[in-house]
BAFI-3210 file (N, C-alpha, C; in Angstrom, 3 decimals, decimal comma, padded with zeros to 6 digits):
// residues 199
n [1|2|3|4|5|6|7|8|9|10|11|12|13|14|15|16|17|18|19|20|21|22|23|24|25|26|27|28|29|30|31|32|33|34|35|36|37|38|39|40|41|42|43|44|45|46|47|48|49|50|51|52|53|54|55|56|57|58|59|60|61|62|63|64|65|66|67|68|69|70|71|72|73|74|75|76|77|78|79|80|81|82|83|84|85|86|87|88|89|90|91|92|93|94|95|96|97|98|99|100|101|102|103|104|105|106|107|108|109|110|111|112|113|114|115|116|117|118|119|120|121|122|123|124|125|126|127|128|129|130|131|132|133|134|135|136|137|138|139|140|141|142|143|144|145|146|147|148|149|150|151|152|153|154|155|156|157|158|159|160|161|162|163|164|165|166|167|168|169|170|171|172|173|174|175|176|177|178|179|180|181|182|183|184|185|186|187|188|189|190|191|192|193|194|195|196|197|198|199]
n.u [024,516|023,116|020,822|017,783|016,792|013,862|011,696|008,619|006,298|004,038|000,537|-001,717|-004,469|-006,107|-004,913|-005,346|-004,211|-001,930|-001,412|-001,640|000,666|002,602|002,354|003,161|006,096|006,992|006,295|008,183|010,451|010,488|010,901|013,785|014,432|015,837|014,832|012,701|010,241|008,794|006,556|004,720|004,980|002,712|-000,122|-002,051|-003,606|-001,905|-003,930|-006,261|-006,209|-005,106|-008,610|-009,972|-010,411|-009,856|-007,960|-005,800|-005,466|-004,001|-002,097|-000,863|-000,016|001,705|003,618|006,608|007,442|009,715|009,825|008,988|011,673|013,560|015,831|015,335|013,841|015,859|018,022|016,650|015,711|013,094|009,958|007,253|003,743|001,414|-002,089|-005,008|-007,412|-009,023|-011,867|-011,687|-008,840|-005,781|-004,502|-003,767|-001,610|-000,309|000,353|001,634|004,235|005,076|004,949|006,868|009,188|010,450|013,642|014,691|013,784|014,128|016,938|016,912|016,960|014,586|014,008|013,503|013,197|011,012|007,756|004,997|001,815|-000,839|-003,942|-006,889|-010,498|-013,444|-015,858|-016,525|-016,526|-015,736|-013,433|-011,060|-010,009|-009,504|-007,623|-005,368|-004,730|-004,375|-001,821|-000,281|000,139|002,069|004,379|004,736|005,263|008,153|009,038|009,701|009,058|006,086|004,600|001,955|-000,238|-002,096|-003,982|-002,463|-002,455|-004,495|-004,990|-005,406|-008,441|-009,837|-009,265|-010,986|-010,565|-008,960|-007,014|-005,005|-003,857|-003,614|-006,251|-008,005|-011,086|-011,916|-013,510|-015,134|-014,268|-011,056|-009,243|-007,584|-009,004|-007,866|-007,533|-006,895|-004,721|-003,166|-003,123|-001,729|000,566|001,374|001,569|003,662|005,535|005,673|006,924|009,541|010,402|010,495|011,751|014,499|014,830|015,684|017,451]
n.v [000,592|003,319|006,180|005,767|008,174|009,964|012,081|013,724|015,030|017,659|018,793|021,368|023,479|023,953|023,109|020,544|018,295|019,070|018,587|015,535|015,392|016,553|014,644|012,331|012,989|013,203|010,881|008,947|010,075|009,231|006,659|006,838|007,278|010,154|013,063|015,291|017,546|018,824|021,419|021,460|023,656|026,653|027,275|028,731|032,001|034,735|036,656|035,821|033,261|034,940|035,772|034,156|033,050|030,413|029,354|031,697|031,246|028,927|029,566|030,737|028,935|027,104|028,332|028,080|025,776|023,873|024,871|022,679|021,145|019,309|018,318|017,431|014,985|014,030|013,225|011,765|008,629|007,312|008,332|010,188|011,238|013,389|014,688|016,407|015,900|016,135|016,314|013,505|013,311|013,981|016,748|020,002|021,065|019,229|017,262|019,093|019,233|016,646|015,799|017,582|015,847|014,988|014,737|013,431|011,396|009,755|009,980|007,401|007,752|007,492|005,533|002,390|003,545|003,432|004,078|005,872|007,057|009,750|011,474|013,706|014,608|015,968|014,583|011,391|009,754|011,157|010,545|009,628|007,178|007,100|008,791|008,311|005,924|007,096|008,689|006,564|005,647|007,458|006,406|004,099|004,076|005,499|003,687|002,835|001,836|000,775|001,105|000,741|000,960|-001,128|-003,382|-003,317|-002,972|-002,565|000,278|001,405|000,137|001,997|004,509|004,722|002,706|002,225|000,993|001,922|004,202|006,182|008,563|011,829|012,956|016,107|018,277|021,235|021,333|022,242|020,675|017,046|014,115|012,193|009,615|009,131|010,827|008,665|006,681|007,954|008,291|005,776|004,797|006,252|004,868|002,489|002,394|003,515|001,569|-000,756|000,653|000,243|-002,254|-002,781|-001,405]
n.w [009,286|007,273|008,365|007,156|004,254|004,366|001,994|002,634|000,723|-000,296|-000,944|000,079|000,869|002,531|005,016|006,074|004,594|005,493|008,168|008,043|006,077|008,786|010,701|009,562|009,231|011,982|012,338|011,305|011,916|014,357|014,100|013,502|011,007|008,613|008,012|005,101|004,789|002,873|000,612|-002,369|-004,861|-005,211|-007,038|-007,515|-007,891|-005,773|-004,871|-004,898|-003,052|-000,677|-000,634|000,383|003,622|004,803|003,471|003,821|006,099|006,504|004,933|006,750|008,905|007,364|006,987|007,256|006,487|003,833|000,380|-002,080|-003,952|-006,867|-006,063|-003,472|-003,997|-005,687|-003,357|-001,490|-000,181|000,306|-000,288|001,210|-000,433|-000,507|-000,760|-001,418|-002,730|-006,403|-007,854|-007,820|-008,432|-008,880|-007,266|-009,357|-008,730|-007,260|-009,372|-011,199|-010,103|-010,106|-012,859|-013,377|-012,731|-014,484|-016,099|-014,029|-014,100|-016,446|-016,298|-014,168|-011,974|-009,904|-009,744|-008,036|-005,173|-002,143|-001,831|-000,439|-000,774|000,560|001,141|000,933|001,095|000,788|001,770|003,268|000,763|-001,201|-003,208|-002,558|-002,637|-005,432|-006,028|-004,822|-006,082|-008,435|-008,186|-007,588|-010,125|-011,513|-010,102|-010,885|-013,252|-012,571|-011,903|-008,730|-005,929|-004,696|-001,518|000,315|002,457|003,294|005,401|007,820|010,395|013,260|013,297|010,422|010,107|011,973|010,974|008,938|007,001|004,607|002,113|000,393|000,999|003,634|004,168|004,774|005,877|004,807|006,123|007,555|010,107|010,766|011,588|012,053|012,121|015,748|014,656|011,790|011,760|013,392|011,655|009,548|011,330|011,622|008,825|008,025|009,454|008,823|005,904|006,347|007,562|005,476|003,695|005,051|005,304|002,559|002,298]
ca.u [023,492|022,865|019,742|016,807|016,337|012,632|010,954|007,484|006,291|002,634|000,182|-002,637|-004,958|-007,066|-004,346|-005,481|-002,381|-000,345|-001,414|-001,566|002,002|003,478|001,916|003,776|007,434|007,022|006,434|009,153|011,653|010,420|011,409|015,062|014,803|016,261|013,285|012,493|009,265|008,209|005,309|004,509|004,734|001,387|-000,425|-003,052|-002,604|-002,046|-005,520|-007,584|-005,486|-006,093|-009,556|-010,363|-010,337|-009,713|-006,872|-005,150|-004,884|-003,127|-000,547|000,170|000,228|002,617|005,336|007,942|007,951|010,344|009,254|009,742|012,226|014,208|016,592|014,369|013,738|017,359|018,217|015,425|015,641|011,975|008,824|005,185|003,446|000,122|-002,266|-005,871|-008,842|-009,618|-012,314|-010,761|-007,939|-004,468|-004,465|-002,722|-000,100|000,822|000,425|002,804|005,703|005,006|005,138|008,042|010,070|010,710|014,951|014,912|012,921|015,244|018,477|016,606|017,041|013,445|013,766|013,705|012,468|010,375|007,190|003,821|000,473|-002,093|-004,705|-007,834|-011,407|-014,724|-016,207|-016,006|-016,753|-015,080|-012,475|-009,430|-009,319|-009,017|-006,764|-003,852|-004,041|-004,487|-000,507|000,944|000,468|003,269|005,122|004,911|006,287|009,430|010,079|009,446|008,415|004,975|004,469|000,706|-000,336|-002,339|-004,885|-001,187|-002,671|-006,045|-005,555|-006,142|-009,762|-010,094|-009,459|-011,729|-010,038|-008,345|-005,345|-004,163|-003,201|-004,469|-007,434|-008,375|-012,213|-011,511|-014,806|-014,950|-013,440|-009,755|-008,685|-008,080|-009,058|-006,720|-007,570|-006,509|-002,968|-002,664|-003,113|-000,283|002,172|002,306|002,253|004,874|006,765|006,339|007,505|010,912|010,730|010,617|012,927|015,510|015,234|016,251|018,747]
ca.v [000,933|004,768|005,888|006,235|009,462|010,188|012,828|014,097|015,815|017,961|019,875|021,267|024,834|024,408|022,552|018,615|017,330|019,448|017,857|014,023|014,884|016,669|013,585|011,346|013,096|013,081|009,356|008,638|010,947|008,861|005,909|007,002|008,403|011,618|013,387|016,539|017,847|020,056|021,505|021,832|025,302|027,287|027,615|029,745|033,503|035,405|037,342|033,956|033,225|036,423|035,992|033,123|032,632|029,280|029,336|032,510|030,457|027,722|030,056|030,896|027,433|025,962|029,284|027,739|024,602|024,747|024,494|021,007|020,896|018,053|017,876|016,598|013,682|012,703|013,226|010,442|006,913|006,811|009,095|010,006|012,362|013,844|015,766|016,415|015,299|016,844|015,462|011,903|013,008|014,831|018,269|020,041|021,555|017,749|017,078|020,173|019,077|015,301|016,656|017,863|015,037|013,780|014,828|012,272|009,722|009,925|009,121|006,375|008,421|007,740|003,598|001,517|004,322|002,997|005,576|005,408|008,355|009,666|012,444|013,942|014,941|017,237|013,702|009,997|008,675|011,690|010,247|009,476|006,202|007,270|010,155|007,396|005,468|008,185|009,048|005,716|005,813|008,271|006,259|002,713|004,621|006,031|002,150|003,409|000,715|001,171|000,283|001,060|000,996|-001,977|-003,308|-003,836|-002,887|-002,036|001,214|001,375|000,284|002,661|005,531|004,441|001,480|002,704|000,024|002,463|005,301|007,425|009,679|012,060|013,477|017,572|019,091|022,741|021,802|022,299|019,234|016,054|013,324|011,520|007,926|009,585|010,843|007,587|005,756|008,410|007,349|003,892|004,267|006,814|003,800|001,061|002,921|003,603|000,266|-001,280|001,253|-000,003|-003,821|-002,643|-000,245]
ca.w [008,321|006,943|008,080|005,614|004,005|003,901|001,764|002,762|-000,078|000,273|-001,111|000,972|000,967|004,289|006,538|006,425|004,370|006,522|009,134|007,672|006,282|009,825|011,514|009,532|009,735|013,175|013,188|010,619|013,217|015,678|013,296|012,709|009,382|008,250|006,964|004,420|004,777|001,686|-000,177|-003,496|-005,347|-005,564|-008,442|-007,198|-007,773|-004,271|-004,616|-004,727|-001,733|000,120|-000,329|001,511|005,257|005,237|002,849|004,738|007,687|006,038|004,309|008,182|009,538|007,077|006,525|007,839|005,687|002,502|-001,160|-002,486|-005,361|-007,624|-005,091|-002,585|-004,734|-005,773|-001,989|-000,563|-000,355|000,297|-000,427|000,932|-001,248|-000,181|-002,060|-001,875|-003,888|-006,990|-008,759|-007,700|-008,818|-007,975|-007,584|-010,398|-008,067|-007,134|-010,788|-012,032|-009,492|-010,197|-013,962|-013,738|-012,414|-016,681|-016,282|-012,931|-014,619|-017,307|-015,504|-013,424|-010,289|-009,142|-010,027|-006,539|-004,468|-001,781|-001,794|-000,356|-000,582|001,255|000,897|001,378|000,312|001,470|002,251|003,113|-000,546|-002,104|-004,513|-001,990|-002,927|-006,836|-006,195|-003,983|-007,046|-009,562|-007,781|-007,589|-011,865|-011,645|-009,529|-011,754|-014,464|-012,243|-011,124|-007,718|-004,748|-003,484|-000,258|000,929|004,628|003,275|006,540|008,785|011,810|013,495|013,362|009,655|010,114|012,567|010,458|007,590|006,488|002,942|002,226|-000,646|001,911|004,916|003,765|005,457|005,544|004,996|006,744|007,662|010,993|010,418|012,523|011,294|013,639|015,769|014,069|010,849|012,028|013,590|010,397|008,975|011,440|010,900|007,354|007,848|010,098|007,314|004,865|006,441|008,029|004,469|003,299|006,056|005,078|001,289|002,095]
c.u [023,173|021,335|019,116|016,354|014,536|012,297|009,156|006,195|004,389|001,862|-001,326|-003,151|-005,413|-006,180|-004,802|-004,476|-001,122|-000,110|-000,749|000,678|003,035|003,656|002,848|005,321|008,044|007,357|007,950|010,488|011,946|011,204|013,144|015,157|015,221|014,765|013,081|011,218|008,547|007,058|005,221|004,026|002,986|000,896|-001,589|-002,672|-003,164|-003,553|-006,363|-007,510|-006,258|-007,563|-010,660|-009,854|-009,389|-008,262|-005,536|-004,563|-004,404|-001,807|000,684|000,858|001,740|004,057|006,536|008,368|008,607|009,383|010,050|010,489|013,038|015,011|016,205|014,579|014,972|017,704|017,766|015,530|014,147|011,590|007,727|004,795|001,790|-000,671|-004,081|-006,395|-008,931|-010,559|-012,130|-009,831|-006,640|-004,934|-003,711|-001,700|000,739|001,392|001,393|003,910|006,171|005,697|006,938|009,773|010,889|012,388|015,296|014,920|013,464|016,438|018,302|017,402|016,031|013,244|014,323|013,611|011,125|009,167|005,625|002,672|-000,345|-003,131|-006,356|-009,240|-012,880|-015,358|-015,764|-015,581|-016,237|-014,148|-011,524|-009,330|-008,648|-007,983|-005,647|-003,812|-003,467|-002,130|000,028|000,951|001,828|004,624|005,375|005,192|008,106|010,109|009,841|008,815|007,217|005,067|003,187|000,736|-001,183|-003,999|-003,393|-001,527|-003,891|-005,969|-005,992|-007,958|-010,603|-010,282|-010,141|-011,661|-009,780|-006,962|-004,563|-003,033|-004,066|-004,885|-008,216|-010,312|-011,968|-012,600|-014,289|-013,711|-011,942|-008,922|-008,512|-008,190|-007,962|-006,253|-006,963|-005,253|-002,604|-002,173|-001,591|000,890|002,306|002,390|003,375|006,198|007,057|006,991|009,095|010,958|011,115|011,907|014,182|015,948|016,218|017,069|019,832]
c.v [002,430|004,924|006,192|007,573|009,612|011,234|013,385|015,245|016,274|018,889|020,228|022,955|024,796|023,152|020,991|017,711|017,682|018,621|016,477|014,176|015,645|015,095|012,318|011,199|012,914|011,627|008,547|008,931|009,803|006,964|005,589|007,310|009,619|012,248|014,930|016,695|019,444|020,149|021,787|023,129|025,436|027,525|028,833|031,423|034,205|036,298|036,690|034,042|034,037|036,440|035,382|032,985|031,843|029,091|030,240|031,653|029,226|028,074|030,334|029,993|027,152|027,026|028,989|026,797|024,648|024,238|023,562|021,294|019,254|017,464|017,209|015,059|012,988|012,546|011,758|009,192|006,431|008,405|009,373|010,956|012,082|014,720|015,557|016,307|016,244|016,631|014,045|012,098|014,083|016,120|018,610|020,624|020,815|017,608|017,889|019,605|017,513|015,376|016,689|016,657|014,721|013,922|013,749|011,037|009,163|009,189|008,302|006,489|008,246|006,326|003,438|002,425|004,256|004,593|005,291|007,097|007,924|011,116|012,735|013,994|015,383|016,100|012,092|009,739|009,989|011,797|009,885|008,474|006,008|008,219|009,464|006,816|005,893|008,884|007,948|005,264|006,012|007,197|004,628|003,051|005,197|004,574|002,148|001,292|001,051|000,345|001,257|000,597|-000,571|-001,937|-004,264|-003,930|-002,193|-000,504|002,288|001,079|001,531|004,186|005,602|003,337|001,629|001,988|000,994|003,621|006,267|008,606|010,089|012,663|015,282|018,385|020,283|022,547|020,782|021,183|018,130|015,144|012,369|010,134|008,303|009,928|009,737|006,753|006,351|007,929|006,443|003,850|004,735|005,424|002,781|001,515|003,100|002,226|-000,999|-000,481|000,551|-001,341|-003,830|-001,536|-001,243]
c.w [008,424|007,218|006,704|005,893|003,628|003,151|001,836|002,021|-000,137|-000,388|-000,177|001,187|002,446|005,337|006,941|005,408|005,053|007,107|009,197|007,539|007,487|010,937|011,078|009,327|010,746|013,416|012,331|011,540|014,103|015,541|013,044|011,596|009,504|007,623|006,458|004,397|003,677|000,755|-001,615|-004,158|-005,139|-006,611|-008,325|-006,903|-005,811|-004,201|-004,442|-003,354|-000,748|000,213|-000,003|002,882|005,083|004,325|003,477|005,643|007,478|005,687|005,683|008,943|008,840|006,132|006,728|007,090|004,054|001,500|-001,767|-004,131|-005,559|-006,466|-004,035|-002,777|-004,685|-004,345|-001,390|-000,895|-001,200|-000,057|-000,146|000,459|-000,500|-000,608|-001,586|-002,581|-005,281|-007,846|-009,095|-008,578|-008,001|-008,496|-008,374|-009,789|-007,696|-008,450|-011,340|-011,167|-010,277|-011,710|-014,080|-013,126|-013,624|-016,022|-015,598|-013,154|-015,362|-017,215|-014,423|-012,473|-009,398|-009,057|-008,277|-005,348|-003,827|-001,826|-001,954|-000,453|-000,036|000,635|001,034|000,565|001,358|002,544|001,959|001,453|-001,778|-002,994|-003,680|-002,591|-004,431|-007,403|-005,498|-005,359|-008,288|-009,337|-008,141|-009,403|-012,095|-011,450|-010,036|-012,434|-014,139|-011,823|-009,858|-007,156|-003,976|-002,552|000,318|002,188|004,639|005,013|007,629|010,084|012,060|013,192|011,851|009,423|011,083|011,899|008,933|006,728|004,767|003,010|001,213|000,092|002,703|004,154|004,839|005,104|005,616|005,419|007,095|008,804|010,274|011,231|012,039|012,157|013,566|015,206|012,668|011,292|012,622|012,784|009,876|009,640|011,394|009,320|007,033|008,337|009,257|006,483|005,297|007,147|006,844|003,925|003,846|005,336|003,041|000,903|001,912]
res [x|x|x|x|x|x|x|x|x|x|x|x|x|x|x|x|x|x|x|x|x|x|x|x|x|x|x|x|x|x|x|x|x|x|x|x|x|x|x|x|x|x|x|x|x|x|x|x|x|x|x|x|x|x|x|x|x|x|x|x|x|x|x|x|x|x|x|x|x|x|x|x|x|x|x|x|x|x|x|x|x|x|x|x|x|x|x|x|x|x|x|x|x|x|x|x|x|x|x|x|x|x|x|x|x|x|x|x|x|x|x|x|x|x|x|x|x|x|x|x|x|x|x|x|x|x|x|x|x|x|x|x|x|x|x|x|x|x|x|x|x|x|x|x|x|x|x|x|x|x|x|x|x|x|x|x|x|x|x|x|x|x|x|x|x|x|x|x|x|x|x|x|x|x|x|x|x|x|x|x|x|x|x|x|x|x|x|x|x|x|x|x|x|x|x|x|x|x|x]
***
């Protein structure tokens, strides 16, 4: 059996989807998957950027990680996409990549593609749970296989108990707690663990 190709696809200004999605390549790695870990272009002009702290020190954190294109996609078996809150909904920088999938969708390249989300927000009751489903839209129109983290294992209640996908709380401090990256790697592990049984 070939392993499963994962894609880890991210967008994130202050460093808590990094996190969620480094946390859950790691556990995917740790899984046997192959795994791509990429972010979603910028939409924000570089002077915005520049003139936040907290954004600066994100552009530093996550320089190393490539910029997610098409190829990504056809590449991957599976998928976790991650994206901060915006108004309970996707950010438009998820939204413009997501967007631009139509050519993929097209030649039912994105059909039977296991593929679960997670993401964040300022606070508890800040939209995550409308911004995981507000994604998997996308992803009932590509044919795609959700597979949510569901309540599989305690350590979903532990980190807030969200069956749609690991949300994180994004507070000033830049950390995300460890019950929250916990949650990511097992959803990262089901996800290629499901992947595996339908490879």
């Amino acid at each position: 059996m070939s392993k499963v190709k994962l894609a880890i696809i991210y967008y994130s200004l202050t460093g808590h989807n990094y996190q969620l999605a480094k946390a859950a390549a790691e556990a995917a790695q740790e899984a046997g998957a192959e795994v791509r870990l990429a972010h979603v272009p910028e939409l924000i002009p570089t002077s915005q950027l520049e003139s936040n702290e907290g954004w600066k020190n994100y552009q530093r954190v996550a320089a190393d990680v490539p910029e997610a294109t098409l190829v990504d996609l056809e590449w991957a078996d599976a998928y976790i996409f991650s994206t901060p809150t915006r108004f309970g909904n996707v950010s438009g920088q998820m939204k413009m990549f997501l967007d631009s999938t139509v050519k993929l969708w097209m030649e039912g390249k994105l059909t039977d593609k296991v593929v679960s989300v997670m993401t964040s927000a300022q606070n508890p009751h800040g939209g995550q749970e409308s911004t995981a489903l507000a994604l998997y839209n996308t992803m009932h129109h590509w044919g795609a296989i959700l597979v949510p983290p569901g309540y599989t294992d305690p350590c979903i209640y532990a980190a807030g108990g969200n069956p749609y996908g690991t949300s994180a709380t994004a507070t000033r401090e830049v950390a995300v707690a460890k019950e929250v990256l916990a949650a990511a790697r097992h959803q990262a592990k089901r996800v290629v663990h499901i992947a595996e049984k339908l490879n």
